[in-house]
N, C-alpha and C positions, 0 to 999 in steps of 0.2 A: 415460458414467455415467448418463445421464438413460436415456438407453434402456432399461439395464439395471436402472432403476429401474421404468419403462416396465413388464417383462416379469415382476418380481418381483410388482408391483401386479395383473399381469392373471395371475399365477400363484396370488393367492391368492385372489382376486375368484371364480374357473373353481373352486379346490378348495373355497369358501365353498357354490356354487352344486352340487355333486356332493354336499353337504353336506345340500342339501335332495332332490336328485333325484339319484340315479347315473347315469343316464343318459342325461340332458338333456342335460350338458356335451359328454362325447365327440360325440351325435348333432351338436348343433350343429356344432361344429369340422368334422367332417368334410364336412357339409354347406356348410358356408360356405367350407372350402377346395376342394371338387371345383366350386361356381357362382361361384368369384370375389365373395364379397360382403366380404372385407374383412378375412379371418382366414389368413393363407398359412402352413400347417405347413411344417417343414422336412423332408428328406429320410429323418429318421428316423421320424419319425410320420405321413407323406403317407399310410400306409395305411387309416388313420382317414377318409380319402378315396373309399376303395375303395367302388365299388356292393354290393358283397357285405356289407362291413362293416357299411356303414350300414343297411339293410336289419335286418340282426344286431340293430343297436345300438335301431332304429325299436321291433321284435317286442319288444327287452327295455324300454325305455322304456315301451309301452304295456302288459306283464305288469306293473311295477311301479306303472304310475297305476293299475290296477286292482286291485291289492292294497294301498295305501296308501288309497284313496276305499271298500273293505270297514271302516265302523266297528267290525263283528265280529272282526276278524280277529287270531287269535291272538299273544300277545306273541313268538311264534318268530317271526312272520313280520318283526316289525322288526328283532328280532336277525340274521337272517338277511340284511336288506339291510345291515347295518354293512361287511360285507366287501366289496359291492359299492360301495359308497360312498368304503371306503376306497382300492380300487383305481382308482378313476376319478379322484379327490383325487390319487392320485402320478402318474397317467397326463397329466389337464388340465393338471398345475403343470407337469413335462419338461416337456409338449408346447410350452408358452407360454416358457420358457426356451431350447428346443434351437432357435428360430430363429434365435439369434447362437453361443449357447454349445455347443460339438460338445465339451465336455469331459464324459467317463462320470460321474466324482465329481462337480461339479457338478450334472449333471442328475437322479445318485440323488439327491442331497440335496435338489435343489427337491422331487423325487419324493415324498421323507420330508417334507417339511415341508408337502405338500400332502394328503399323505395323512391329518394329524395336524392340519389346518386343517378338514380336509371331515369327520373324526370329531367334531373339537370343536365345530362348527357342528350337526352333526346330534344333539347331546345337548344344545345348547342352544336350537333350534329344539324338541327336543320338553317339551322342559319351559317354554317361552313357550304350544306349540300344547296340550297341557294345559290352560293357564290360560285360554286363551282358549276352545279348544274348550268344556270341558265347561259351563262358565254358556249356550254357545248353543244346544249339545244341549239342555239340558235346556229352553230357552225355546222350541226350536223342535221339540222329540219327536223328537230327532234328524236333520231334516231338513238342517240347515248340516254334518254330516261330510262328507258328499260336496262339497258346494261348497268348503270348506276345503280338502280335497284338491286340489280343481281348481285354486283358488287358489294354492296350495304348487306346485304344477307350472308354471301359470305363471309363478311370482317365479323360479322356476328357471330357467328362460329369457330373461326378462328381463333376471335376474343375470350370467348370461355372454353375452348379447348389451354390457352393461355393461361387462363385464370388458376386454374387448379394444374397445371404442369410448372408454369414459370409464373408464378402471381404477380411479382413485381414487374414482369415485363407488359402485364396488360394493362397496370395501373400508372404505368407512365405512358400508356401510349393513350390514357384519357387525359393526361397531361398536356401529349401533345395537340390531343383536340381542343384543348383552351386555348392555348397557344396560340392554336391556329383559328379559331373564332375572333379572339382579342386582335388578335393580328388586321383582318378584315375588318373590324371593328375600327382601327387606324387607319387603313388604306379608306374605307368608305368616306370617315371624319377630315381628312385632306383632302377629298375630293369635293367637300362639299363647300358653297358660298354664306355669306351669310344674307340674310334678309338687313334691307337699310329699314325695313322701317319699327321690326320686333325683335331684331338677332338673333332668329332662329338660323341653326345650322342646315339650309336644304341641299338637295340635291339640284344641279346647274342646271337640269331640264324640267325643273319643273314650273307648270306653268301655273301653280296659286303655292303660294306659301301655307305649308302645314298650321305654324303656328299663329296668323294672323288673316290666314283665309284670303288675303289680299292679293289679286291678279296680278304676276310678275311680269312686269313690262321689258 
């Protein structure tokens, strides 16, 4: 039971961490399972091992640090990592699963629930890194996006280095990313007025209301 609690924790820790990076997780895994550092896949995902893979997996790792460290870079291009996020989320979670459990149903559904771990990380990762980002942009003329990124990349790593050494300790530090979403999520909601004429909750500077389109005077 402990084990399998063991493999759940480092199944969601791995799709938390896919959540900030797609493909940090897999890179790692395979690479810690072809040098023996401490991560053994099982027979169904050893190929995540493979020289060629990883290689694959290095080239797309570093196309997406380089597209996430562009501050310009159009909103398709985040849209566009969702899907790769969410595939490494079902991928990381099996993979951390299928070293005891060779059951198909069981490993889709860690699959599923990692995939839907590493979306829901990554929409609340972006709206913490919003909050945080843009006050430093603006103090530093933009110079902290790129460091931010670089930062985001390593926690990715760190994260599932986490995952499978201290599992519980990566899974509450996804905790504290709610936390700390919900938290801004408060600060934002007090900061804002309400509309006299639809009580919509806006923002003080805005100058039409969201919810009734009407010029705030």
């Amino acid at each position: 039971m402990a084990s399998e609690l063991t493999q759940i924790l480092t199944g969601a820790g791995l799709a938390g961490a896919a959540g900030h990076r797609a493909f940090i997780p897999p890179l790692m895994l395979g690479v810690a399972h072809r040098m023996g550092l401490g991560f053994e896949l099982s027979e169904k995902f050893a190929w995540l091992g493979d020289p060629k893979v990883i290689a694959i997996l290095a080239v797309l790792a570093l196309v997406e640090y380089l597209a996430e460290k562009n501050p310009d870079a159009p909103e398709l291009v985040t849209l566009a990592l969702k899907l790769p996020k969410a595939l490494s989320g079902f991928l990381v979670a099996a993979a951390s699963m299928g070293k005891m459990d060779q059951s198909l149903v069981a490993l889709s559904a860690s699959g599923l629930l990692g995939s839907a771990t590493s979306l829901g990380v990554d929409t609340l990762r972006a709206g913490v890194k919003h909050a945080i980002q843009q006050p430093l942009s603006d103090a530093t003329h933009g110079h902290s996006d790129r460091l931010m990124s670089t930062a985001e990349t390593a926690w990715s790593g760190f994260l599932t280095y986490l995952s499978w050494v201290i599992p519980i300790l990566a899974v509450l530090a996804l905790f504290v990313l709610l936390g700390v979403w919900f938290g801004r999520k408060k600060m934002e909601k007090a900061g804002r007025v309400t509309c006299a004429k639809c009580g919509f909750l806006r923002h003080p500077d805005a100058k039409v209301c969201p919810g009734c389109q009407q010029v705030v005077g």
